[in-house]
C-alpha positions as CSV (number, residue, x, y, z in Angstrom):
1,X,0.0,0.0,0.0
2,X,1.3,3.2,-1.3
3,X,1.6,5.7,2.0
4,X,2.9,9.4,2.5
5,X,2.3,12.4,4.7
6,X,0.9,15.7,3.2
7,X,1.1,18.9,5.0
8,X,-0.4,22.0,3.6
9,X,-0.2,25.8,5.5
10,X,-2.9,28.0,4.9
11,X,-1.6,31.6,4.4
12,X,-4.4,33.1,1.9
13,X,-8.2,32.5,3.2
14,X,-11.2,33.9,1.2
15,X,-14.3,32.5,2.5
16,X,-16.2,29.9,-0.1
17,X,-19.8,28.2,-0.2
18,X,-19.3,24.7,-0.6
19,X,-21.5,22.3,-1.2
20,X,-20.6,18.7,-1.1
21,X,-23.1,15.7,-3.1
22,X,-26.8,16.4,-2.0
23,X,-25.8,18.3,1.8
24,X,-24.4,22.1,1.7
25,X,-21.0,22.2,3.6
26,X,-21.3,24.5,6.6
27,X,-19.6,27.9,5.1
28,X,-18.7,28.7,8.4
29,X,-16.8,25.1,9.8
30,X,-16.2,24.0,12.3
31,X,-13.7,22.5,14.9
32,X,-13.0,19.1,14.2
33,X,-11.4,16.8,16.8
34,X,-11.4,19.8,19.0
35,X,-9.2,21.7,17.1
36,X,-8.6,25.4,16.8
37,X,-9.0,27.3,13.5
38,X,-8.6,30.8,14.2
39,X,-7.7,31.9,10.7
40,X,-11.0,29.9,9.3
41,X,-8.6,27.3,7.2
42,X,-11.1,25.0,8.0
43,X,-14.3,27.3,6.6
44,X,-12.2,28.0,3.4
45,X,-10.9,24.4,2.5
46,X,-13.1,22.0,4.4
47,X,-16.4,20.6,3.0
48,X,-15.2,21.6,-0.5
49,X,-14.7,18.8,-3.5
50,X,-11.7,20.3,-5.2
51,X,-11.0,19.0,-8.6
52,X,-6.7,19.0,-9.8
53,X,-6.8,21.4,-12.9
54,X,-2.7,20.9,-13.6
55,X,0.5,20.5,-11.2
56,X,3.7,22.4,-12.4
57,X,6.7,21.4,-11.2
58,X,10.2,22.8,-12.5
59,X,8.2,25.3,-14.8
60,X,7.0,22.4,-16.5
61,X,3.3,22.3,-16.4
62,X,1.4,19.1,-16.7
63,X,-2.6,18.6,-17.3
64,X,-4.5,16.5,-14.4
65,X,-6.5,13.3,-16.2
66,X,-10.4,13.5,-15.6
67,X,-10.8,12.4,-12.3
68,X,-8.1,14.0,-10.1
69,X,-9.3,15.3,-7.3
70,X,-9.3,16.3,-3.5
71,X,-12.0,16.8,-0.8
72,X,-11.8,17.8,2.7
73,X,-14.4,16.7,5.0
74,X,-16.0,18.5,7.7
75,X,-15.0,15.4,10.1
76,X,-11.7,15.7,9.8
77,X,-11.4,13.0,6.8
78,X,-9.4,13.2,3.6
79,X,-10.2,11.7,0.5
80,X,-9.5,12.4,-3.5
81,X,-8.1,10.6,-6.4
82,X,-4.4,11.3,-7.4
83,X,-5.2,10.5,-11.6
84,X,-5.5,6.6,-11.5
85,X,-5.8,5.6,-7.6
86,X,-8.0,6.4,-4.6
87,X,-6.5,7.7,-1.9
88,X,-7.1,9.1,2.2
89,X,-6.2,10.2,5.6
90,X,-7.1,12.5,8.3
91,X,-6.7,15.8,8.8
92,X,-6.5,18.0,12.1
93,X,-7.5,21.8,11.9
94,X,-4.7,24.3,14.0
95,X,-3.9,27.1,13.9
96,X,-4.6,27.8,10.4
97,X,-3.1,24.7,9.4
98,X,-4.2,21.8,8.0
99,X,-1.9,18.6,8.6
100,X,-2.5,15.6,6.8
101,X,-1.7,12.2,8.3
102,X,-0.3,9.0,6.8
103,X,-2.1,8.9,3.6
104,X,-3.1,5.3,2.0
105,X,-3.6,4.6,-1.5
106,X,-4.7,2.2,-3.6
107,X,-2.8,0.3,-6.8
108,X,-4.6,0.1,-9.9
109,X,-2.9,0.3,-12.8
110,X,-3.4,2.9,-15.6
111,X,-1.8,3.9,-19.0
112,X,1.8,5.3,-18.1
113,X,0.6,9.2,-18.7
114,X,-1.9,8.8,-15.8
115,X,0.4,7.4,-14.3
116,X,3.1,9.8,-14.9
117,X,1.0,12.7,-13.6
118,X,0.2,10.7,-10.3
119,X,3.2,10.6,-9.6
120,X,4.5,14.1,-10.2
121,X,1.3,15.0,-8.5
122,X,2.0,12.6,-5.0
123,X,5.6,14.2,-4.5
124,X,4.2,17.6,-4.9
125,X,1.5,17.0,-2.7
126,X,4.2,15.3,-0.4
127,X,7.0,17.6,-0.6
128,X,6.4,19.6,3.0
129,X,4.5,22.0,3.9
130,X,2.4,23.8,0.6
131,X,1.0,27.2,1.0
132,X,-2.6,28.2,0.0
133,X,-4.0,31.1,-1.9
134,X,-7.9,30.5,-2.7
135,X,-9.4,33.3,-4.5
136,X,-13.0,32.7,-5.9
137,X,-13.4,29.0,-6.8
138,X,-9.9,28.5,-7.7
139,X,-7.2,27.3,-5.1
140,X,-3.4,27.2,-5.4
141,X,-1.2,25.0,-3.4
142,X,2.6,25.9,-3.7
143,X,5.1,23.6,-2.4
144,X,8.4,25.2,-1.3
145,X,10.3,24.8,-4.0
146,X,7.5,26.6,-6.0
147,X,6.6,23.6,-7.1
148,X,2.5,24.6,-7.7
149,X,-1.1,22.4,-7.7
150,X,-3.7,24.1,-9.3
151,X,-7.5,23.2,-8.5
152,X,-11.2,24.2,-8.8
153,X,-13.8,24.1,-6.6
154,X,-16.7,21.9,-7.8
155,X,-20.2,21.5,-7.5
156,X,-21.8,17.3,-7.6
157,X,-23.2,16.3,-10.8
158,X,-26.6,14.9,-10.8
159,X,-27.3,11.1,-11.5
160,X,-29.6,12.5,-14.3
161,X,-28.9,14.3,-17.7
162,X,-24.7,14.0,-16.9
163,X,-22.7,12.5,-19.3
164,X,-20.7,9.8,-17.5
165,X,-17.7,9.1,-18.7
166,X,-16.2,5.3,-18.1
167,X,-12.5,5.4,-16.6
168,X,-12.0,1.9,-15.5
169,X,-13.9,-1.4,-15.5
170,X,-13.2,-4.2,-12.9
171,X,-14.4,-6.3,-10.7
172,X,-14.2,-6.5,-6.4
173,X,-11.3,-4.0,-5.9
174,X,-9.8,-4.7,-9.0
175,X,-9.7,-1.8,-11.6
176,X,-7.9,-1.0,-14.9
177,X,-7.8,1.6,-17.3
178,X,-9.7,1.8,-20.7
179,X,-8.1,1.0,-23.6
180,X,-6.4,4.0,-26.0
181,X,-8.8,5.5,-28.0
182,X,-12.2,3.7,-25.7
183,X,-14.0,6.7,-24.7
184,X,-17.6,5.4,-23.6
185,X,-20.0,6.9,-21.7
186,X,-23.8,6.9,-20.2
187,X,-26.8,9.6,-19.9
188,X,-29.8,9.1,-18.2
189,X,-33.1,11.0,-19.4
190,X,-35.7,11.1,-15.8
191,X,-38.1,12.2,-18.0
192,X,-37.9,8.8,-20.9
193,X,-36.8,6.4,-18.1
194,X,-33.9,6.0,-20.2
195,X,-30.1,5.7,-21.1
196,X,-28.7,6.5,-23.9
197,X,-24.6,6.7,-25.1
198,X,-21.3,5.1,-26.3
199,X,-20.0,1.7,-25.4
200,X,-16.7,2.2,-27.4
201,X,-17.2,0.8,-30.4
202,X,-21.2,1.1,-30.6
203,X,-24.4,3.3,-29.4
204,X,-26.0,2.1,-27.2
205,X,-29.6,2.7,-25.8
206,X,-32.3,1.2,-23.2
207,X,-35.0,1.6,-20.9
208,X,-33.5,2.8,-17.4
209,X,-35.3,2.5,-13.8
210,X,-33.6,3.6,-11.0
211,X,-35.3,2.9,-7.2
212,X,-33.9,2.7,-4.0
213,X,-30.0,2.3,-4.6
214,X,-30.2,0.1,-7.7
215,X,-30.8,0.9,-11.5
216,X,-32.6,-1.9,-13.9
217,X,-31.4,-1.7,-17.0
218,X,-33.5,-2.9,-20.1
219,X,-32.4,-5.4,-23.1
220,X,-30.0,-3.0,-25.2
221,X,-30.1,-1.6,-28.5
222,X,-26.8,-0.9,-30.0
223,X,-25.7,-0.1,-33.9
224,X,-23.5,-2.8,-35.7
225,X,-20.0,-1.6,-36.6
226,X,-17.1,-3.5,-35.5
227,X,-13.8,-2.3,-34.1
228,X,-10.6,-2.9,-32.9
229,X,-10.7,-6.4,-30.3
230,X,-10.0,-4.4,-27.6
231,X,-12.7,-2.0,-28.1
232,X,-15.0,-4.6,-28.3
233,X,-13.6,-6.2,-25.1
234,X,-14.8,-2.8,-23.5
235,X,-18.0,-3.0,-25.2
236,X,-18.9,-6.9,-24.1
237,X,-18.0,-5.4,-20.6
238,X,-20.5,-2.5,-20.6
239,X,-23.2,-4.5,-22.2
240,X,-23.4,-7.1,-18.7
241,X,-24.8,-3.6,-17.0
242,X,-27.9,-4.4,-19.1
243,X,-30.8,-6.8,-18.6
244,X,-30.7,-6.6,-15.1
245,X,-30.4,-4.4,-11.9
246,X,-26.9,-2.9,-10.8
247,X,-26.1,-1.2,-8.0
248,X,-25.0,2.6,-8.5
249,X,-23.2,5.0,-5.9
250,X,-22.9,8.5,-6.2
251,X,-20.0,10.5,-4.6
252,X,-19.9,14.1,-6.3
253,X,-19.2,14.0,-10.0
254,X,-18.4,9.9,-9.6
255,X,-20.6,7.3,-10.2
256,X,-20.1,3.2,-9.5
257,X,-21.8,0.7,-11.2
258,X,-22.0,-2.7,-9.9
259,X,-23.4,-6.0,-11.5
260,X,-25.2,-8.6,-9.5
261,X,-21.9,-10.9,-10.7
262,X,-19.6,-8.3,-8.9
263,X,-18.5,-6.5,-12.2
264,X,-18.0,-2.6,-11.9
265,X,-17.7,0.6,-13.6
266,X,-16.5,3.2,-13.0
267,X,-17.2,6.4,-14.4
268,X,-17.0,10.5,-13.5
269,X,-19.1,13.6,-15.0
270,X,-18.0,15.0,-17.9
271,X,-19.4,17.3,-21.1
């Protein structure tokens, strides 16, 4: 398990509404293991979903995959996604400071670029105290070599009308990328009970229920063209979603999908 400890200063503080899945975050924190925030660190960072826009480091600047992100929670918990893997920790509020405990990770694999960027962006984000200038919806982290992390404050994506990108497919917790060139996806219309969109090689589009946690999917219709094998690989994947009831979860602008065989998806809002 991959593990490091983060510790970022907060120097520049403009106070933010956040709001975090389907619950506002309290604009005006709160302490948080009985911690002291004078300098409302906590108010301006906490409660936030923060997505990575770019990292620079060296002068070099290098553009975040879909998907990296950071959130601070209002209890003191830490969780984000570093490209490729999951990660999290805990965080204590002092003294306008937020340090960041051992951080755990998890180790999927992904096509080297993502890769690449995960790890430039896990030594930045590890490389000592980083200081913080939020102004508006954008936040800067800058390490002290100047080294910098550039993010965006984010609002969730609903389950409906939001194009969901596909990142990975797996099964339990075991993930891997998409093949190059695979860029499928998922909409679902309230309003028609269905989903419509792109399994990699094909359209795709069905009758779509969603109750109580679960989503039944109806007997696809797709168009006919055939593509590379591992396109279609994808495509054979996405199509055991359908004809049956997955589960889904919903955490900001991510969305799981999981067969009743244990198969998932995994997938994040896009345009």
């Amino acid at each position: 398990m991959y593990r490091q400890r983060l510790t970022l200063t907060v120097l520049t503080l403009i106070p933010l509404a956040v709001a975090c899945g389907n619950e506002a975050g309290n604009a005006a924190g709160g302490e948080t293991g009985g911690s002291s925030v004078g300098s409302g660190a906590q108010a301006d960072v906490a409660g936030a979903h923060w997505i990575i826009d770019s990292v620079t480091v060296d002068g070099t600047g290098h553009a975040a995959p879909g998907g990296a992100n950071v959130e601070f929670g209002e209890d003191g918990k830490v969780q984000g996604n570093y490209g490729c893997n999951h990660f999290s920790a805990t965080a204590t509020f002092k003294d306008g400071r937020i340090d960041i405990g051992e951080a755990s990770s998890t180790e999927m694999a992904c096509e080297e670029g993502t890769m690449e960027f995960e790890r430039t962006l896990a030594r930045t984000l590890a490389d000592g105290a980083l200081t913080t200038a939020a102004k508006g919806d954008e936040l800067t982290l800058t390490s002290g070599a100047g080294d910098r992390v550039l993010l965006t404050r984010e609002q969730a994506a609903p389950l409906y009308g939001t194009r969901w990108n596909v990142t990975a497919l797996g099964a339990g917790e075991v993930s891997h990328s998409l093949p190059e060139g695979a860029e499928p996806y998922l909409v679902l219309d309230k309003a028609k009970g269905t989903v419509t969109g792109h399994l990699g090689c094909n359209d795709v589009s069905a009758t779509a229920t969603v109750q109580g946690g679960h989503i039944t999917f109806g007997t696809p219709k797709t168009t006919r063209m055939m593509c590379d094998s591992s396109l279609m690989d994808t495509e054979k994947a996405l199509l055991g979603l359908f004809d049956g009831k997955v589960d889904y979860g919903l955490d900001h602008r991510s969305l799981t999908l999981t067969s009743a065989d244990g198969e998932n998806v995994t997938a994040v809002a896009g345009k």
